[in-house]
C-alpha positions as CSV (number, residue, x, y, z in Angstrom):
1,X,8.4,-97.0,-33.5
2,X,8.4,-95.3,-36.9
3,X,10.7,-92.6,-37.8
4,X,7.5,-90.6,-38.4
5,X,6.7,-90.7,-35.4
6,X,9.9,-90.4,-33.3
7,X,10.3,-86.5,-35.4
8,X,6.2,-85.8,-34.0
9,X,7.4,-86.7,-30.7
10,X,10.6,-84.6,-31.0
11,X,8.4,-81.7,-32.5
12,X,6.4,-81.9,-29.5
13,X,9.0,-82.0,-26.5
14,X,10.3,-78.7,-28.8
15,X,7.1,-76.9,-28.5
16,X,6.5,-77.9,-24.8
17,X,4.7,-80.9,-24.5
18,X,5.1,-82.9,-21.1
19,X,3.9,-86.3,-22.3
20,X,3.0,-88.2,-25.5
21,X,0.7,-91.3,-25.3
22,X,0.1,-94.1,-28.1
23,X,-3.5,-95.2,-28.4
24,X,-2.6,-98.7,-28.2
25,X,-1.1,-98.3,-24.9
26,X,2.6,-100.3,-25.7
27,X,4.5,-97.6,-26.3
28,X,4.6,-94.1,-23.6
29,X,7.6,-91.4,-24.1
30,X,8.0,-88.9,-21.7
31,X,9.8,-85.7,-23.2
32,X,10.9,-83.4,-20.4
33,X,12.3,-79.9,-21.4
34,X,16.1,-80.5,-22.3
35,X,15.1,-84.1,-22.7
36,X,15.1,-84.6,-26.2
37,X,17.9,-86.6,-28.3
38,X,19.9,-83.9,-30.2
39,X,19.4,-83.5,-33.9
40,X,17.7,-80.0,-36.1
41,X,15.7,-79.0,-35.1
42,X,12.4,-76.9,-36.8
43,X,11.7,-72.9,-35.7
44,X,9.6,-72.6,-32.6
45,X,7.0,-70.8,-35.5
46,X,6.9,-73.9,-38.1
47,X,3.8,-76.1,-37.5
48,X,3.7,-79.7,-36.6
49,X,2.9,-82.1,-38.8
50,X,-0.4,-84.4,-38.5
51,X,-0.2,-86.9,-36.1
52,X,-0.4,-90.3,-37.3
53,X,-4.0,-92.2,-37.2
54,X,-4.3,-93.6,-33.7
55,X,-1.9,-91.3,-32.1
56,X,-3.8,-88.5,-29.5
57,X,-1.1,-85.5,-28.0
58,X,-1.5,-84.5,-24.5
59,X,0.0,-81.0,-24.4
60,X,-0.1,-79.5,-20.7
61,X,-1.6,-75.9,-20.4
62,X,0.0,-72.8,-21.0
63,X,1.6,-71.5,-18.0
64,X,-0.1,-67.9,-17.3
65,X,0.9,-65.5,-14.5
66,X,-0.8,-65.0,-11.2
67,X,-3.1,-62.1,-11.0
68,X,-2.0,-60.1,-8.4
69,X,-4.1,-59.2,-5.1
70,X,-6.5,-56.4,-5.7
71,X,-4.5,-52.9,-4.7
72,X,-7.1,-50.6,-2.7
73,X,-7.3,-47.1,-5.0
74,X,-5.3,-44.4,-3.3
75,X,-7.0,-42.0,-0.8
76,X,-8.2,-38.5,-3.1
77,X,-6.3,-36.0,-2.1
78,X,-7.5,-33.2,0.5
79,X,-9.2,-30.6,-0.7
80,X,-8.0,-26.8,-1.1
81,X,-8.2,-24.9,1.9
82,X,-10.9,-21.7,1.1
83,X,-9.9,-18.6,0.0
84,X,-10.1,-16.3,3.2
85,X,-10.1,-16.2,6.6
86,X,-9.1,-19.8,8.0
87,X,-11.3,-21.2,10.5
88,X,-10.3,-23.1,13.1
89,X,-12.1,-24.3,16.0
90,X,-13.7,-22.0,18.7
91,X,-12.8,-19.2,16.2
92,X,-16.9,-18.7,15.2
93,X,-17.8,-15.9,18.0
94,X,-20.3,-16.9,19.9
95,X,-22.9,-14.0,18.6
96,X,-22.9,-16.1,14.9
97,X,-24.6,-19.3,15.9
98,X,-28.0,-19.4,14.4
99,X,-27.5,-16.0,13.1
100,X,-30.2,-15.2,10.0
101,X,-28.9,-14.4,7.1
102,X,-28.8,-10.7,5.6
103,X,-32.1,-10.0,4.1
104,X,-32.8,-7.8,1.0
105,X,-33.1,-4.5,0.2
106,X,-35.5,-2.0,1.3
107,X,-36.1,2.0,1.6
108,X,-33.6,3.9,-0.2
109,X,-33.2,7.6,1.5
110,X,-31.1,10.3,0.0
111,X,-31.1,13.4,2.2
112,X,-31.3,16.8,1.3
113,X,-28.5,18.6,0.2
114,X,-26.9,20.8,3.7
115,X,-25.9,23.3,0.8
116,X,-28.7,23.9,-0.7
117,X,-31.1,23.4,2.8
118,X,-28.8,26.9,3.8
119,X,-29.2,25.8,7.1
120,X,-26.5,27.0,9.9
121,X,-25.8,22.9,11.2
122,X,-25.0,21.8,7.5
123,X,-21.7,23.8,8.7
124,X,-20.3,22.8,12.0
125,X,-17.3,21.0,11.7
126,X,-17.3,19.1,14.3
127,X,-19.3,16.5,16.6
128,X,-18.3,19.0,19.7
129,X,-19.8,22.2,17.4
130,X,-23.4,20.2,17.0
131,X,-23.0,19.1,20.8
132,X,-22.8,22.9,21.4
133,X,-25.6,24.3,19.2
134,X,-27.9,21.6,20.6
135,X,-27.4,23.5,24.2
136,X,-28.3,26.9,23.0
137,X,-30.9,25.6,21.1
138,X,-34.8,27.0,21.3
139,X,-36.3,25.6,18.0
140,X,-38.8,24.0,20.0
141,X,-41.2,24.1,23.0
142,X,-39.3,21.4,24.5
143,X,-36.4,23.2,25.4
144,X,-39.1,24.7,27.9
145,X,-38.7,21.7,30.4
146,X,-35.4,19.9,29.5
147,X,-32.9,19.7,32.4
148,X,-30.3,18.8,30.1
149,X,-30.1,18.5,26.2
150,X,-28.6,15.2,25.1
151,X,-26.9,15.6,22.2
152,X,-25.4,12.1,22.0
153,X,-22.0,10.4,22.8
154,X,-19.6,7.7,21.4
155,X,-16.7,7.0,19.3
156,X,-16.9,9.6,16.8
157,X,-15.3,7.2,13.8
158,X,-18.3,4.4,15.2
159,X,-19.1,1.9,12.5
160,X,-21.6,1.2,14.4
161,X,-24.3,4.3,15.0
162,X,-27.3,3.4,17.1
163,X,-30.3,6.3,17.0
164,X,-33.4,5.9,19.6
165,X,-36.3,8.2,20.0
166,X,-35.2,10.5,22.5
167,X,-33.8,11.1,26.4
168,X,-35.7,9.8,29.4
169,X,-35.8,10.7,33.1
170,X,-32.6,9.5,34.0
171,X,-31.2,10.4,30.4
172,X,-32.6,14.3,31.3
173,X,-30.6,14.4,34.5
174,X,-27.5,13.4,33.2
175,X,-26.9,14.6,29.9
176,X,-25.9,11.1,28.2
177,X,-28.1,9.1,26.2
178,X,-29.6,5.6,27.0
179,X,-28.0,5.4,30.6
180,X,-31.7,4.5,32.2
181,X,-32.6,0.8,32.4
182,X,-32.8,0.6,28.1
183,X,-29.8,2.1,28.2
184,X,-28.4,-0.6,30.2
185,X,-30.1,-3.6,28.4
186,X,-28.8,-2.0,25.0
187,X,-25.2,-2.4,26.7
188,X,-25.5,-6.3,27.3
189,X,-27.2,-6.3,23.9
190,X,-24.1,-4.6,21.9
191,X,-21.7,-6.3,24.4
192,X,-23.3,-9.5,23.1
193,X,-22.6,-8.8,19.5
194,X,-19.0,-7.8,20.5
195,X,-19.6,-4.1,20.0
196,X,-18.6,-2.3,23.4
197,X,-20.5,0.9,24.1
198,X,-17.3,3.0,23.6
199,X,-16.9,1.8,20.3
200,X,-20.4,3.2,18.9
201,X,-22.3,6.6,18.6
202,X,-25.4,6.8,20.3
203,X,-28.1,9.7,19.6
204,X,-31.4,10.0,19.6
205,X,-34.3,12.0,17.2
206,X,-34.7,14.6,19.6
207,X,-32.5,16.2,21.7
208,X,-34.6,16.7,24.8
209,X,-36.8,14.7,26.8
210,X,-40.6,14.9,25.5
211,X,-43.0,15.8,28.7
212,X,-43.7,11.8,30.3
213,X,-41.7,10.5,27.7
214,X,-44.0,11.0,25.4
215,X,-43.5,10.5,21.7
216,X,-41.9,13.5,19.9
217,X,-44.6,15.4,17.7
218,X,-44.0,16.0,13.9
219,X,-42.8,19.8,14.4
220,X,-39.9,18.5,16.9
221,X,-39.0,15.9,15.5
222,X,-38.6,18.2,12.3
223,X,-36.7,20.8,14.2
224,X,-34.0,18.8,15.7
225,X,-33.1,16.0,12.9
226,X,-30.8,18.5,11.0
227,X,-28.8,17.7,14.1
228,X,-29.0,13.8,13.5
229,X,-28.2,14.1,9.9
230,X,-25.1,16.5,10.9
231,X,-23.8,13.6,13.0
232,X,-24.3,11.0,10.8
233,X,-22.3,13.0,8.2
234,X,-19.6,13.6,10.7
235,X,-19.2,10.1,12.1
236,X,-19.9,8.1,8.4
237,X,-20.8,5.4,10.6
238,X,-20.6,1.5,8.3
239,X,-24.4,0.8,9.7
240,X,-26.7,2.9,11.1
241,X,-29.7,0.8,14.1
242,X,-32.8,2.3,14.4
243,X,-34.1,1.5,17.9
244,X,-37.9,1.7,17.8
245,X,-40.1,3.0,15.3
246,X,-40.1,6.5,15.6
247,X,-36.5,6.3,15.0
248,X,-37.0,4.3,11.4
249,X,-39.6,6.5,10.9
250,X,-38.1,9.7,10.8
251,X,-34.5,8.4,9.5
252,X,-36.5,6.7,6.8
253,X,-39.0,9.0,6.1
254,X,-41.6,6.3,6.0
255,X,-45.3,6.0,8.0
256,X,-44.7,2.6,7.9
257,X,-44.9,0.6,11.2
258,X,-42.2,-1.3,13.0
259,X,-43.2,-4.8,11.9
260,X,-42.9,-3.4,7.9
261,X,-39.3,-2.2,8.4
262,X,-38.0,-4.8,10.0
263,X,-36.3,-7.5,7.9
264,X,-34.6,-5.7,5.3
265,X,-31.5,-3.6,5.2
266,X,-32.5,-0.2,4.0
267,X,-30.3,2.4,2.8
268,X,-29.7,6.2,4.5
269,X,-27.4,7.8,2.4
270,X,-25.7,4.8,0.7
271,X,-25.4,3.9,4.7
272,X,-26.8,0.3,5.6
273,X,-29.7,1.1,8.0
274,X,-31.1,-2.1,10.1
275,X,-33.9,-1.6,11.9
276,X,-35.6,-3.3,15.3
277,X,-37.2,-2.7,18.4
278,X,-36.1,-0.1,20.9
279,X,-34.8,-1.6,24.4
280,X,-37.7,-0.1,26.5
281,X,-40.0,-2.0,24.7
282,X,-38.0,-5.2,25.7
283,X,-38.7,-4.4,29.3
284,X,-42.5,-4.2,28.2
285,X,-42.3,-7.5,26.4
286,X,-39.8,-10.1,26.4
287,X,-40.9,-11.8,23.6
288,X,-39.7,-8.9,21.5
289,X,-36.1,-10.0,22.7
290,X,-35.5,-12.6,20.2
291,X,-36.3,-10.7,17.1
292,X,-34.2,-8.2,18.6
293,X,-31.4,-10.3,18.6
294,X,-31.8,-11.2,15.3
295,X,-32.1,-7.7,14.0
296,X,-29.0,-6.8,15.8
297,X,-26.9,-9.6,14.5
298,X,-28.0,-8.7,11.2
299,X,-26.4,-5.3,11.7
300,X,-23.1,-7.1,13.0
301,X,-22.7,-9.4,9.7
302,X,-23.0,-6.2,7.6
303,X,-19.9,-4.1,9.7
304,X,-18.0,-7.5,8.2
305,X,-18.8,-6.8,5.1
């Protein structure tokens, strides 16, 4: 072999190569790392010189790395709790499920003035002052056949005011309003929305019961709601229910009918005022008592607020 070709093959063990092969086959150097005969030799970076004609290098492949395994992304972390109250289960009350949500606006009602009305209620003091005016009181013909005048009776800080038409038979005996068989459907109703009895105000329109229960007429209804707006003013209830539609009409001051008020949250006084049917009516027609429940859990949502 040539001296030409003893330095290729010594280039080559430098740079790597495994094996070197002569293409006539009589000659076959094997040049293993650490192999070679000593002598200088050339920087890794200097180039090899052309191989002699005939003569083919084998150089094995680069060695490379193994990829590693794929590495599943990390979970994304959990997400903030929100700002508030924290729920936790069973801590939805029962009375939200399904509830609808808090319509618009409707009526806006400012009421007069007590100052410049003048008139003698705009200056009682007190829910037990009203209570006691109402007894004396001969402002209308039906004081003529009232047993009892039913002023009204709750918490007087309520955020919750419910107002109805006016007493009954029952409500006529005893002096206490909506005790009769409404009276006692409109206790599972507030029960339902977790709004005790003794935690809201109860009144009524009028103050005495209307001959058969009757609807009020125009000039009683006008003589006794000085009281209403006296107590509303005293117990600055958050919401005000209007049970029925003489009630929405006459705390509205609108001719409009029952099915017109309903679904909107109308305003008495900057006051919230929700308005649905009264419980007697239930009695009449059941059907009524879904809407109902609606209406009142409409009310609920805005004592929240």
């Amino acid at each position: 072999m040539s001296d030409k070709r003893k330095r290729y093959l010594r280039q080559q063990a430098e740079l790597g190569g495994k094996e070197v092969y002569l293409a006539d086959g009589k000659e076959k150097g094997n040049a293993k790392k650490g192999g070679a005969k000593s002598g200088r030799r050339k920087p890794a970076s200097a180039q090899p010189e052309e191989p002699a004609p005939g003569v083919t290098a084998k150089v094995a492949p680069s060695v490379t790395h193994p990829v590693p395994a794929e590495v599943p992304a990390a979970p994304p972390p959990p997400a903030p709790a929100a700002a508030g109250r924290v729920e936790t289960p069973g801590s939805t009350p029962k009375w939200m499920k399904d509830a609808p949500a808090v319509p618009g606006p409707g009526l806006r009602i400012v009421p007069p003035d007590p100052v410049l009305v003048g008139d003698e209620i705009a200056g009682l003091e007190s829910l037990e002052a009203v209570a006691t005016m109402i007894s004396q009181c001969r402002r209308c013909r039906l004081c003529e056949g009232r047993q009892h005048t039913v002023p009204g009776e709750g918490n007087p800080s309520a955020r919750l005011m419910c107002v109805g038409e006016g007493p009954g038979a029952t409500e006529d005996e005893t002096g206490r309003p909506f005790v009769g068989a409404a009276g006692q459907l409109l206790d599972q109703i507030l029960a339902a929305i977790e709004c005790p009895r003794e935690t809201v105000f109860i009144a009524n329109i009028v103050k005495c019961r209307p001959p058969q229960n009757r609807k009020p007429l125009p000039d009683e209804a006008t003589a006794c709601l000085a009281y209403l707006q006296r107590q509303i003013a005293l117990v600055r209830p958050k919401v005000l229910l209007a049970l029925g539609g003489t009630a929405a009409e006459w705390l509205l001051g609108s001719k409009k009918s029952l099915g017109e008020l309903r679904g909107q949250v109308h305003s008495y006084a900057g006051i919230p005022v929700v308005v649905t049917y009264h419980p007697a009516a239930l009695l009449r027609n059941p059907n009524w008592k879904r809407p109902t429940w609606d209406d009142v859990r409409i009310a609920r949502q805005l004592l929240e607020g």
